[in-house]
Wavefront OBJ file of the C-alpha trace (Angstrom):
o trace
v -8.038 -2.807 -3.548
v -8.020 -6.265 -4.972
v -8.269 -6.750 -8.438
v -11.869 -8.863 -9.601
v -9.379 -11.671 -11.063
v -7.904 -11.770 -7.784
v -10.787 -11.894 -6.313
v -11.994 -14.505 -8.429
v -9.175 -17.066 -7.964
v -9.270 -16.688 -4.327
v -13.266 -18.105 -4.688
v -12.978 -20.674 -7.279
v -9.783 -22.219 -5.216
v -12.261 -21.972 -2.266
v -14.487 -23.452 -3.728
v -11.753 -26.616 -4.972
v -10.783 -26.453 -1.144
v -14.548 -27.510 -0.042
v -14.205 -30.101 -2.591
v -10.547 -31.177 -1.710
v -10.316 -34.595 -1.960
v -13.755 -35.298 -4.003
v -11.651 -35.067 -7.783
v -12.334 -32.902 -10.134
v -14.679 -30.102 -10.732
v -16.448 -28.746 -13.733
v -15.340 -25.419 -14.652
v -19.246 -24.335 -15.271
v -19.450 -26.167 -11.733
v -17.253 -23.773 -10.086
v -18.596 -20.559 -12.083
v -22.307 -21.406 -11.252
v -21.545 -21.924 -7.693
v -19.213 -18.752 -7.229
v -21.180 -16.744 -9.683
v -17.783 -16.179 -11.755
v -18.470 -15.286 -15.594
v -16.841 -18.544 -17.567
v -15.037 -17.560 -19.925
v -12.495 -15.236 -17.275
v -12.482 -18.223 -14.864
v -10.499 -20.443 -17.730
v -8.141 -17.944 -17.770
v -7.815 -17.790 -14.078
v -7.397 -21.258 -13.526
v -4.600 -21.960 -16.587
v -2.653 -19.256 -14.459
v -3.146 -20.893 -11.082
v -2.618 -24.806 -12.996
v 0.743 -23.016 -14.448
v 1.908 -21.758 -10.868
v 1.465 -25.567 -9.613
v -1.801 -25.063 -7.314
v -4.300 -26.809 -9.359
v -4.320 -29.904 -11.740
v -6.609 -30.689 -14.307
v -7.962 -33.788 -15.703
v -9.464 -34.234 -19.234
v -13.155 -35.894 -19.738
v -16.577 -36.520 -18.944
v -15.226 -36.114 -15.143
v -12.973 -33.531 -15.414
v -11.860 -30.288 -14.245
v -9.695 -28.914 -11.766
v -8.698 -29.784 -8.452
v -6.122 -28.596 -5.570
v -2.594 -30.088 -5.970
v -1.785 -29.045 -2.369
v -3.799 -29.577 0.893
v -5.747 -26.261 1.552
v -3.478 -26.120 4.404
v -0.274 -25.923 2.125
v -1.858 -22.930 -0.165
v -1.750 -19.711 1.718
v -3.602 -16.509 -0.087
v -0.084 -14.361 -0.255
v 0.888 -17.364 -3.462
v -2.666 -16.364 -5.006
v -2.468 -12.651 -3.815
v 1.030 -12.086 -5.208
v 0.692 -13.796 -8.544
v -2.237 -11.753 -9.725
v -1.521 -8.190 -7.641
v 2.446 -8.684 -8.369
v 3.331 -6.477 -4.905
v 2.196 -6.312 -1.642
v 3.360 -2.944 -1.349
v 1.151 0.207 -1.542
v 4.189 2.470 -2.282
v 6.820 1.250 -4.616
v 9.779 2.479 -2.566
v 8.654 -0.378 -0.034
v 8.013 -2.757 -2.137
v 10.354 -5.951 -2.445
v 9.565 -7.090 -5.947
v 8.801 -3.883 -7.738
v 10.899 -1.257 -5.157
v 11.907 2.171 -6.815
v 13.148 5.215 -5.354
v 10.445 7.650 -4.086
v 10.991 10.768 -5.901
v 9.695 12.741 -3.462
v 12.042 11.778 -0.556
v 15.223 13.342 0.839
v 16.391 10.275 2.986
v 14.966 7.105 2.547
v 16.182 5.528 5.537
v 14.803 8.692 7.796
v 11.049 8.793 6.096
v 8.652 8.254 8.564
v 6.233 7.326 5.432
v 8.211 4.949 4.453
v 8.231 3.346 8.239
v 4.337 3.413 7.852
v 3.588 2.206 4.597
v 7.015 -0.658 5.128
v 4.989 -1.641 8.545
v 1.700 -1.808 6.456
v 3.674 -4.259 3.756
v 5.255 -6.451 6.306
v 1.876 -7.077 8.415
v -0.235 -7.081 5.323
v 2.658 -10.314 3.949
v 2.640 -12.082 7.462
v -1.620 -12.342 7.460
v -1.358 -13.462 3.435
v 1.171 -15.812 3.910
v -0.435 -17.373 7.409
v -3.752 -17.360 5.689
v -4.297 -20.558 3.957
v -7.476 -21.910 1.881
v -8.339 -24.137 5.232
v -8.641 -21.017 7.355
v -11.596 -20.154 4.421
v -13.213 -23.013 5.206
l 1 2 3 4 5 6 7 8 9 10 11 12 13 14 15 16 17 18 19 20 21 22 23 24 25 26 27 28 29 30 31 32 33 34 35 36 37 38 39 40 41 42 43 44 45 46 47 48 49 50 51 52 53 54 55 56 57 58 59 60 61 62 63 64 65 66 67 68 69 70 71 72 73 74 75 76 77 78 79 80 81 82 83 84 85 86 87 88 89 90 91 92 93 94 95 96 97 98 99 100 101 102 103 104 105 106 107 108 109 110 111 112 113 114 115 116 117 118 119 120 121 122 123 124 125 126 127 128 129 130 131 132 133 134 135
């Protein structure tokens, strides 16, 4: 299940993605619209300005807008950043794997086939699934 800050981001960057192209957008715009409490979507978007998807311009008009087209951000760079894995098991996972107590043989686990097979289609819809496909 998806964290509410992940859920979050993946609206207000929606929302920036409707807007692409327009400038910049209040943050009390974006939390109105996408009925996100304020003060946690500042701390959202800081993380999402630091991983190079949004800029942010001071001012009477400013606020945050896409960097990228909404065809260059796909949900696995929001998805990963706040979730950290795509994995539901850690001995499948590729950026937090560790050895599954439990198992005998690793390469042999039909589990591990499942929940590896889960991972790999659950990265390939992320990654191919950009903001425009939102739209």
């Amino acid at each position: 299940m998806l964290a509410k800050k992940t859920r979050y981001a993946i609206l207000a960057v929606t929302k920036l993605a409707r807007e692409y192209g327009n400038g910049a957008i209040l943050i009390s715009d974006i939390a109105k619209s996408e009925n996100i409490p304020q003060r946690f979507l500042e701390n959202i978007l800081l993380e999402l300005k630091k991983l190079g998807i949004l800029g942010s311009k001071l001012g009477k008009s400013g606020g945050y807008y896409l960097l990228k087209s909404p065809q260059e951000v796909s949900l696995l760079d929001i998805v990963r950043h706040f979730e950290g894995t795509i994995a539901l098991m850690s001995c499948v996972s590729e950026k937090a794997y560790q050895r599954c107590e439990s198992c005998k043989d690793e390469e042999t686990c039909k589990i591990r086939g499942v929940f590896k097979e889960i991972r790999d289609t659950t990265y390939s819809i992320l990654e191919n699934s950009t903001l425009a496909s939102l739209l």
